[in-house]
C-alpha positions in Angstrom: 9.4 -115.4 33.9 11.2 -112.6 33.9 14.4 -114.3 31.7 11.4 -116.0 29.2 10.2 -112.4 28.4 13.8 -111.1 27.5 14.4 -113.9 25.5 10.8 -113.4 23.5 11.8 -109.9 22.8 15.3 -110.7 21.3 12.9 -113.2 19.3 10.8 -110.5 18.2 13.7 -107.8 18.0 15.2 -110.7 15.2 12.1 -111.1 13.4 10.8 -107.3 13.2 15.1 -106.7 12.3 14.4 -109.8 9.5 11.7 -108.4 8.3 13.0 -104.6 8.1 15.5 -106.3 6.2 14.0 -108.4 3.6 11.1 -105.6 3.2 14.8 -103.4 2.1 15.8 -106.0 -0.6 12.6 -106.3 -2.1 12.1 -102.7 -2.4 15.3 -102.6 -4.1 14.7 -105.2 -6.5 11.3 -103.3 -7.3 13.6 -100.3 -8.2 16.0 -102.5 -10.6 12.9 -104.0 -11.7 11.5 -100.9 -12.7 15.2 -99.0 -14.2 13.9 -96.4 -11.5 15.9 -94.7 -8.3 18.6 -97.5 -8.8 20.9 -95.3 -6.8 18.7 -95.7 -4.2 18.7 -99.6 -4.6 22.6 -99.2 -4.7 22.7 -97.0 -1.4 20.6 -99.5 0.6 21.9 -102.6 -0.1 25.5 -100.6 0.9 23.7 -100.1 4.2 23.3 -103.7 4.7 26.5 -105.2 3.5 28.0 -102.6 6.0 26.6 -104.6 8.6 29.3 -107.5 8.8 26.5 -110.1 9.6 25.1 -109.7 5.8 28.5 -110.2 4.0 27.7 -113.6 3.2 24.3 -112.7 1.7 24.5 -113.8 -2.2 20.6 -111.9 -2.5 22.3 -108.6 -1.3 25.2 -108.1 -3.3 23.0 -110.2 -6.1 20.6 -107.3 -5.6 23.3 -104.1 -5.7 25.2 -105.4 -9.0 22.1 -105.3 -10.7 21.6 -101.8 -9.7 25.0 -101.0 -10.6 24.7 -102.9 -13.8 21.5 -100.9 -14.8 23.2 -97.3 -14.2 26.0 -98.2 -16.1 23.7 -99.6 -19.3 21.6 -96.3 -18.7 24.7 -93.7 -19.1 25.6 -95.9 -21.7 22.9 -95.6 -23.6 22.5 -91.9 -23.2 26.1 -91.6 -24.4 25.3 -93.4 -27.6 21.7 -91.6 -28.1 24.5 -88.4 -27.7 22.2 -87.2 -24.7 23.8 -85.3 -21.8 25.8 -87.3 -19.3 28.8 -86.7 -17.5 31.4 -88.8 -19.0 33.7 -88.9 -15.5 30.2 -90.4 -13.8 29.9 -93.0 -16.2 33.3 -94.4 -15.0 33.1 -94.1 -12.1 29.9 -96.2 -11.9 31.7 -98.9 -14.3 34.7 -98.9 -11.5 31.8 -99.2 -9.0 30.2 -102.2 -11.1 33.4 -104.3 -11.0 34.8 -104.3 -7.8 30.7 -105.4 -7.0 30.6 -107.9 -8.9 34.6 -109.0 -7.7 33.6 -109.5 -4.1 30.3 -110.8 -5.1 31.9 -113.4 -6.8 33.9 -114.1 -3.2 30.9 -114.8 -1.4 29.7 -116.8 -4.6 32.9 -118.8 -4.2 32.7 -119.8 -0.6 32.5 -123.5 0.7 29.2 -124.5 2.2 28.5 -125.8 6.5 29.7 -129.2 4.0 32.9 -127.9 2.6 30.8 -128.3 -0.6 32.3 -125.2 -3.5 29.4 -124.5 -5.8 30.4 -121.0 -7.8 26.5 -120.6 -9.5 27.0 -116.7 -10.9 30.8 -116.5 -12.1 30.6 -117.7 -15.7 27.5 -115.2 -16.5 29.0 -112.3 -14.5 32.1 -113.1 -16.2 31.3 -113.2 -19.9 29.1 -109.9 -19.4 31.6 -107.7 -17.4 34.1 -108.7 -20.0 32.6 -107.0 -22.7 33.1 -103.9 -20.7 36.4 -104.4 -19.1 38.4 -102.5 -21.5 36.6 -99.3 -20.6 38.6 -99.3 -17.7 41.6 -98.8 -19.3 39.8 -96.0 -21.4 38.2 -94.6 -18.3 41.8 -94.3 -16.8 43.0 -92.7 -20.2 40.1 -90.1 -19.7 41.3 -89.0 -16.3 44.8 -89.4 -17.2 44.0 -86.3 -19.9 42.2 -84.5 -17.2 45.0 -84.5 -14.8 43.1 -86.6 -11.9 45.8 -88.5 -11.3 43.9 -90.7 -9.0 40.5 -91.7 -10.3 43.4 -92.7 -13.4 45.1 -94.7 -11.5 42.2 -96.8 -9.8 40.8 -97.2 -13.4 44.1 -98.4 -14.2 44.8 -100.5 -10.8 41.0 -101.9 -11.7 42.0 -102.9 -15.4 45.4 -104.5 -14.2 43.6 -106.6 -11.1 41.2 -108.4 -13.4 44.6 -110.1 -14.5 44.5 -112.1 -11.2 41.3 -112.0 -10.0 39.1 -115.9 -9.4 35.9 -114.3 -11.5 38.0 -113.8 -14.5 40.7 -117.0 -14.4 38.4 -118.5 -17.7 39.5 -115.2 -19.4 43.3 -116.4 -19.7 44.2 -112.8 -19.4 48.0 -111.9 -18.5 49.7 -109.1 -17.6 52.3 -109.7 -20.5 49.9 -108.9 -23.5 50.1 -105.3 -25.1 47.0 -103.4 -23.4 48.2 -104.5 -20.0 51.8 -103.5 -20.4 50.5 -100.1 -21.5 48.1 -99.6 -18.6 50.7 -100.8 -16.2 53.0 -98.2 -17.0 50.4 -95.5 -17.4 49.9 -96.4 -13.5 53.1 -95.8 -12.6 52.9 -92.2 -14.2 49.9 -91.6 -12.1 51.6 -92.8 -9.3 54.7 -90.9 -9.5 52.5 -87.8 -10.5 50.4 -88.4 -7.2 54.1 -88.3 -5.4 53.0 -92.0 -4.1 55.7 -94.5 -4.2 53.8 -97.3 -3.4 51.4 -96.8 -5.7 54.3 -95.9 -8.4 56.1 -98.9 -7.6 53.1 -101.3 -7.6 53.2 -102.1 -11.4 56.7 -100.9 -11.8 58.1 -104.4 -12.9 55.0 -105.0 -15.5 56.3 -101.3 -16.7 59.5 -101.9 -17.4 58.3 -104.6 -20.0 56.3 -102.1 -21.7 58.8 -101.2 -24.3 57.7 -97.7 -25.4 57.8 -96.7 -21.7 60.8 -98.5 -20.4 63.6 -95.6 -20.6 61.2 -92.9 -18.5 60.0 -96.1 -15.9 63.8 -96.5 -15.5 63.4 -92.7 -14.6 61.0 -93.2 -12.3 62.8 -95.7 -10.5 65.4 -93.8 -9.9 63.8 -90.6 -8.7 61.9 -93.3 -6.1 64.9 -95.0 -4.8 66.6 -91.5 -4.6 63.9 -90.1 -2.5 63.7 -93.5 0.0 67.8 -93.4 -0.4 68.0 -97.2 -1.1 71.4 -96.7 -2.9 71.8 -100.0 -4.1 68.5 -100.0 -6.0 69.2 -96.5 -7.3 72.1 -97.2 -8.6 71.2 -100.2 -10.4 68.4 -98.5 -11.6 70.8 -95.8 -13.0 72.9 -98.4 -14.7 70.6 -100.5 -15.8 69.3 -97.2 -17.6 72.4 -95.9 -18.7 73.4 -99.6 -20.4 70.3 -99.5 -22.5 70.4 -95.8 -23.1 73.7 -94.3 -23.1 73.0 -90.9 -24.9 70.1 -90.0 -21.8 71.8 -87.2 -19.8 69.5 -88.3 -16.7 71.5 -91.4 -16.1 74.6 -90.0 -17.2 74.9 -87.2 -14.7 73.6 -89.0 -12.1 75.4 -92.4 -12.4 78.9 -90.4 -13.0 77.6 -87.9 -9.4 76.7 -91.1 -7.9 80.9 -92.9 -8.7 82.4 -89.3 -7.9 80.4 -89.4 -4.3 81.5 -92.5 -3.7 84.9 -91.2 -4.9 85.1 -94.4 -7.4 86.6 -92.8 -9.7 87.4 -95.2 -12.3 83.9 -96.3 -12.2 82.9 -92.8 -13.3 85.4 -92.6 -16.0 83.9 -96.1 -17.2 80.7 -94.7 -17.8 81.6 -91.2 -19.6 83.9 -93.1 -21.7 81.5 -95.5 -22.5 79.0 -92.1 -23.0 81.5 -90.7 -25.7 81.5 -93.5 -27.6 77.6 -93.3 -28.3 78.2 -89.7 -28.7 82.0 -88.1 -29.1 80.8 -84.6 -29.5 78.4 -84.4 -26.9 79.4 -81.0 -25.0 78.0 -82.7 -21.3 80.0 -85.8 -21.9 83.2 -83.9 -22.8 82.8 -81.8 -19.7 82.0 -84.1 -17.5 85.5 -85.9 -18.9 87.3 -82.8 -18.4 86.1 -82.8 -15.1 87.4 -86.4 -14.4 90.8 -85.6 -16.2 90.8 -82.5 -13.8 90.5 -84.5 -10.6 92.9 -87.3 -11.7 95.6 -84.7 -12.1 95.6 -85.6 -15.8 96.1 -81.6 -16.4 97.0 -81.5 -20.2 94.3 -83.5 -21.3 91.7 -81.7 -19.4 93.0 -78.4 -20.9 92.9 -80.2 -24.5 89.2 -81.0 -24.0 88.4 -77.5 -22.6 89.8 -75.8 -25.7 88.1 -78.1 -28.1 84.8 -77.3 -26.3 85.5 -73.3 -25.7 86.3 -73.6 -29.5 82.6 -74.8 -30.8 81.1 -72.7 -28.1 83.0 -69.8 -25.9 80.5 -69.1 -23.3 81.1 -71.9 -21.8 82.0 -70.6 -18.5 82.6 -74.3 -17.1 84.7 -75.1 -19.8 87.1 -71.8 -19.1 87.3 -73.0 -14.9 88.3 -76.1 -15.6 91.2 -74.9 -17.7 92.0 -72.4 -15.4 92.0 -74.9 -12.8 94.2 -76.9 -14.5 96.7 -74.4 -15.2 96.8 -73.3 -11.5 97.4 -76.8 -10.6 100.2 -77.3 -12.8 101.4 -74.1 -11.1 101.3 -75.7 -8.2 103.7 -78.0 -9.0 106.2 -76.5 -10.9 109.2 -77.3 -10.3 110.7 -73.2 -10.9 109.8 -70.1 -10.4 109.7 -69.0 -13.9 108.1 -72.4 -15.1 105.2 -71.5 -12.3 104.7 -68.1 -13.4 104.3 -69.4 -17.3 101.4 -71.5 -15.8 99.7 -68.7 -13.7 99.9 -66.5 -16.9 98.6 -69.4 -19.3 95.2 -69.7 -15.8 95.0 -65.7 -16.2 92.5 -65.6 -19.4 90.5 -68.5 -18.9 89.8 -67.1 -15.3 89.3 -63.6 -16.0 86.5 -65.4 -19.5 85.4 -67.6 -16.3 84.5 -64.6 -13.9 82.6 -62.7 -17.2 80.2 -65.5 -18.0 79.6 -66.0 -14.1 80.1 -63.2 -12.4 77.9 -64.4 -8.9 80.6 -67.2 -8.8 82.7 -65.3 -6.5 83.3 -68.3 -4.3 85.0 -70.0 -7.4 87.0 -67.0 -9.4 87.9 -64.8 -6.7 90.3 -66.9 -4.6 91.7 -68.1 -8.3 92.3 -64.9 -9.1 93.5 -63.9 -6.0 96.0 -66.5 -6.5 96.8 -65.5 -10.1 97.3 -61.7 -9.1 99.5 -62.2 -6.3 102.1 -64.6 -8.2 102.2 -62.5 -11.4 102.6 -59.1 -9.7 99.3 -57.6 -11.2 98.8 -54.6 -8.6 95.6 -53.0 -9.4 93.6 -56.1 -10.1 95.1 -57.8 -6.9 93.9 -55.1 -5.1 90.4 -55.1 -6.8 90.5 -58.8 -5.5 91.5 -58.2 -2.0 88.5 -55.3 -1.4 85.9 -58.1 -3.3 87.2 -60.9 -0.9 86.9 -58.9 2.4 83.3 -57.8 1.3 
C-alpha cells in the first residue's frame, strides 16, 4: 500500500511538474503573441532548456527564438524610426538570436525513436536570419571601434561560424569570399588585443588569405609563437614574412636575432643581404651588416660601412662602436708594435664620439677606452678611466 502511494505521488509530482511547465510555454507565447515582456518569454524558456530533460523540446526553443526574434525587429525598428536605443544592446540581442536559432536547428535535425531525419524549420529560419547575418560582421565592427575587444570578436567568431554551420549549408557560404576573409582577420586582431592566443590563432590561417591584412597577421604570428617559444613556427613565421616583405624592420631584426642566436651566421647574412637589395640605403640594414662584418672578423669592410653611415648621419652612436670595435680588433692582431698603436689611434675618435652620444654605456666604452688609453700612453684620460671603472 505503502509503495502504491509513493508511486501515485511521483505520478502527481509529474503531472502538477507537466503542467507548471506547459502553463510556462503558453504564457510565453501569450507575451510573443502580444510584442509584450518578451524578455521575460526569453528568460523562462532559458529556465527550462537549463533543465537537460527539455533540450529536445522543439516547442521551447520554437517559443524563445520567437522572443528573440521580436526584440531584435523591435530595436530595429526603433533604430530606423531614429528613436532611442542602445546600439551595443541591439547586437547583442542579434548575437543572442543566432546562436538560438543554431541549436534550435540541432534539435530540429535530430533522428526520430525510427531513425527517421525530418528537419521541418531550417529552410524558413534560414532564409530569415540570412537577411540579417551581415550585421554580425557590422556588430563586431561596432565594438571593434569601441575597444571591446571581446563582444568584437564573438560577433566576428558568430559571423565566421555560419560558414559551417548545418542551418546555413543551402547558403553556399565560404570562408574564401571577401567579407569572410576581412572578418577573419579582424578576429585575430581582437584576439591578439585580448592577449588570447587561442582565440588569435583560431582564424589565423583564413587571415593570412586576407590580402590587405596578411603582412600584420604574419606579425601576429610571430609575436604568438614567440610568447609559447615554438621556434620552428616562429621562425617560419618570420621568414615567411620577411620573403614577402623584405623592407619590414619587424622581420628583419628578428629573423637576423633569431640566425645570430643560433650563431648561423651565414643564414643571417642571407637575409640582410637579401634586405639591402630591396633597400641599399636603409641605415638598419647597413648596421645590422656592419654588425655581421664585425663578428666575421671582416674588419675593413665593417669600418667602410660605418663611415658611409656616420657620413649621412653622425650621431649614430652605434655606427662609431662598431668602428671602434673594429679598429681595436685589428689592434689585436697586429702583427707590430707600431702597426698596433696606428690601429688603437685610428679606435680613439670613434670611441671617445661613441661615449658622447651614450654616455650611460659605460659597460661598452669604458673598458674600450681603457684599452685605448693604456696602449697609447694617454695619462690623464687613463686615469679618468681607471677612477670610472672602480666606481
Amino acid at each position: 500500500m505503502k509503495r502504491l502511494l509513493v508511486i501515485l505521488s511521483i505520478i502527481s509530482l509529474f503531472h502538477s511538474f507537466a503542467f507548471a511547465q506547459k502553463k510556462e510555454i503558453s504564457q510565453a507565447q501569450t507575451y510573443v503573441k502580444t510584442g509584450k515582456n518578451l524578455d521575460k518569454a526569453e528568460a523562462s524558456m532559458r529556465k527550462l532548456l537549463a533543465d537537460s530533460a527539455n533540450h529536445a523540446n522543439i516547442k521551447i526553443w520554437h517559443t524563445l527564438t520567437e522572443a528573440i526574434r521580436l526584440q531584435y525587429e523591435q530595436a530595429n525598428e526603433q533604430l530606423y524610426l531614429k528613436q532611442k536605443f542602445d546600439t551595443a544592446s541591439l547586437f547583442n540581442i542579434e548575437l543572442r538570436m543566432f546562436q538560438a536559432y543554431e541549436s534550435m536547428d540541432s534539435v530540429d535535425a535530430r533522428p526520430d525513436h525510427k531513425g527517421r531525419v525530418t528537419i521541418k524549420y531550417r529552410k524558413r529560419n534560414a532564409e530569415y536570419l540570412s537577411v540579417y547575418r551581415k550585421n554580425l560582421y557590422n556588430g563586431g565592427v561596432f565594438f571593434l571601434s569601441k575597444q571591446n575587444y571581446k563582444s568584437a570578436f564573438n560577433l566576428f567568431d558568430a559571423f565566421l561560424d555560419c560558414v559551417n554551420q548545418p542551418l546555413f549549408s543551402n547558403n553556399k557560404l565560404s570562408m574564401t569570399s571577401p567579407s569572410e576573409l576581412s572578418a577573419a582577420y579582424l578576429a585575430t586582431y581582437c584576439g591578439v588585443k585580448l592577449g588570447n592566443s587561442e582565440l588569435a590563432l583560431k582564424y589565423s590561417s583564413s587571415a593570412l588569405d586576407y590580402k590587405p591584412g596578411r603582412e600584420k597577421t604574419l606579425q601576429f604570428l610571430a609575436n604568438i609563437y614567440s610568447e609559447k617559444k615554438d621556434t620552428v613556427l616562429y621562425r617560419e613565421s618570420l621568414k615567411t614574412g620577411f620573403d614577402e616583405y623584405p623592407q619590414n624592420e619587424f622581420f628583419f631584426t628578428r629573423l637576423v636575432d633569431f640566425y645570430n642566436g643560433k650563431n648561423q651566421i651565414d643564414s643571417a647574412n642571407v637575409v640582410v643581404d637579401k634586405a639591402l637589395m630591396a633597400d641599399s640605403l636603409n641605415t638598419l640594414f647597413l648596421y645590422a651588416k656592419s654588425n655581421l662584418l664585425l663578428n666575421m672578423g671582416e674588419y675593413g669592410k665593417c669600418v667602410s660601412i660605418c663611415d658611409s653611415l656616420i657620413a649621412r648621419n653622425d650621431t649614430l652612436a652605434d655606427a662609431y662602436y662598431n668602428a671602434g670595435v673594429a679598429y681595436m680588433n685589428m689592434a689585436f692582431k697586429a702583427e707590430g708594435k707600431s702597426q698596433m698603436k696606428k690601429y688603437y689611434k685610428c679606435s680613439l675618435p670613434y670611441m671617445e664620439r661613441y661615449r658622447e652620444l651614450a654616455p650611460d654605456q659605460k659597460d661598452k666604452w669604458a673598458a674600450a677606452l681603457y684599452n685605448i688609453y693604456l696602449n697609447l700612453n694617454m695619462g690623464k684620460k687613463f686615469e679618468e678611466i681607471v677612477g670610472i671603472l672602480k666606481n
